[in-house]
N, C-alpha and C positions, 0 to 999 in steps of 0.2 A: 602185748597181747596181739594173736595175728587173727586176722581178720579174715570171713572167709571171703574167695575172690566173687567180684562182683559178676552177675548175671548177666547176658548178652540179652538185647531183645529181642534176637531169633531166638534164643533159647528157652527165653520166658513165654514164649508165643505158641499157643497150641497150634498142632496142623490146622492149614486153611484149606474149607472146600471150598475150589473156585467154580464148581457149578458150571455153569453153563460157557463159561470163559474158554475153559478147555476145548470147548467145542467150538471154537471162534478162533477164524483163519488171520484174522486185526489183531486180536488180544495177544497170538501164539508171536506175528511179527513183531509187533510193538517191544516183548519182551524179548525178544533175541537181537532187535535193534539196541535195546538199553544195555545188554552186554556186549554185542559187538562196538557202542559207545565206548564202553570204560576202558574195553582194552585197547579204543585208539585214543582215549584221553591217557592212559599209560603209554602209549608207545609215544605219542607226539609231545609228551611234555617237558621234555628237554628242551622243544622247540618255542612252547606255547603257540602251540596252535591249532584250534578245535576245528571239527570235524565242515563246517559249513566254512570258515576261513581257508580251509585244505581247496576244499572244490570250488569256490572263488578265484584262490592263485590259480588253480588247473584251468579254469574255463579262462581266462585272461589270456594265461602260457599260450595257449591252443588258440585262440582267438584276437589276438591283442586288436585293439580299437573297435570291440563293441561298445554300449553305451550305456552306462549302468543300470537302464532299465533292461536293456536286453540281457543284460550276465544277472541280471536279479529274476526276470523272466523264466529263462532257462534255469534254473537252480530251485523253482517255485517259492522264490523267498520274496516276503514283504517290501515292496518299497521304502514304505518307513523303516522299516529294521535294516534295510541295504543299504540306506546311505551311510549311518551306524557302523557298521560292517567293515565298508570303505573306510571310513576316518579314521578306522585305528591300525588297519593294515598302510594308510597314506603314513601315519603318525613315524609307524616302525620303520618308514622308507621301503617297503615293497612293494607299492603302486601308487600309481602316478593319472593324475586325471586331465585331460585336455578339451579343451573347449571344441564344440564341434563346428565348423565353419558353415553348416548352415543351416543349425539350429543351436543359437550359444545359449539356451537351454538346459542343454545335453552333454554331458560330460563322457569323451571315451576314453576306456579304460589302459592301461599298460604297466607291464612289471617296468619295476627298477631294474637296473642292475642289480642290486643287492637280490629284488623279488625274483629273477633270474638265476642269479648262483645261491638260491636258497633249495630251487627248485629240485636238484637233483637228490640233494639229502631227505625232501620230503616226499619224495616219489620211492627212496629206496623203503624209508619207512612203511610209508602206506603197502609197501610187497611184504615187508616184514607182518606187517597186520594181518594181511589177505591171508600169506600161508598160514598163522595160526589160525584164522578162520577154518581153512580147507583140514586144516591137523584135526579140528575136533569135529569135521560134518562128513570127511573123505572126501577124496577128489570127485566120486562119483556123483555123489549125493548133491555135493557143493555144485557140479556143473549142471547137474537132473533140475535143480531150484532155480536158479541163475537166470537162464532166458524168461520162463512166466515174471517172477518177479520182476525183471528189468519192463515187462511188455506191460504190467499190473501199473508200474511206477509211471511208464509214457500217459497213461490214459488219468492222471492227476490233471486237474484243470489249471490254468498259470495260475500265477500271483496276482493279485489286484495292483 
């Protein structure tokens, strides 16, 4: 006896009015951050490596011997959640933490070698992401949003 195929839950789902959401410049980002999420959690997963672990290595690369309150600073990430963060990136061997000589406190930060030759395969990916970004908004569109957005994101207070 066949069975008929089961239901999706979007499909079971009537239309949703989002009311006044739609009209909310937070609500519109939020959800295009959650897609431009998934298709860098598809593009990096060969690598495993999520989207806050990406701009860690990058601010490291470009910076080596900040101190992990400053690379958690700049990234507006938790303290508590960055040292976290670091541990499992130290674990995979692609950073390395050094005592700082005058406050051993303070730990500064540095790729491995390995977080070094990791770096190129993760920088082509992240372009492979961006142009599918730019395929679905156009070049134009994508550059017209780009500066307010990036000026919107400066004016984020740090991290505690």
């Amino acid at each position: 006896m066949k069975h008929p195929p089961k239901q999706t839950i979007a499909s079971s789902m009537p239309a949703i009015n989002y009311g006044q959401l739609d009209a909310r410049m937070g609500y519109a980002i939020r959800r295009a951050q959650i897609a431009i999420f998934q298709d860098f959690f598809h593009t990096f997963s060969g690598e495993d490596i999520k989207p806050a672990q990406y701009s860690i290595l990058t601010i490291i690369e470009n910076n080596p011997g900040l101190t992990q309150s400053q690379v958690a600073q700049s990234l507006g990430i938790k303290k508590t959640n960055f040292v976290a963060m670091i541990d499992a990136l130290e674990r995979r061997g692609f950073v390395k933490r050094q005592t700082v000589p005058q406050d051993r406190r303070s730990y500064a930060l540095f790729l491995t070698e390995a977080g070094r030759s990791l770096m190129p395969r993760l920088h082509d990916l992240a372009e492979q992401h961006e142009r599918r970004i730019i395929a679905l908004t156009g070049r134009e569109t994508y550059e017209r949003l780009a500066e307010p957005i990036r000026a919107i994101g400066r004016l984020a207070p740090a991290s505690d």
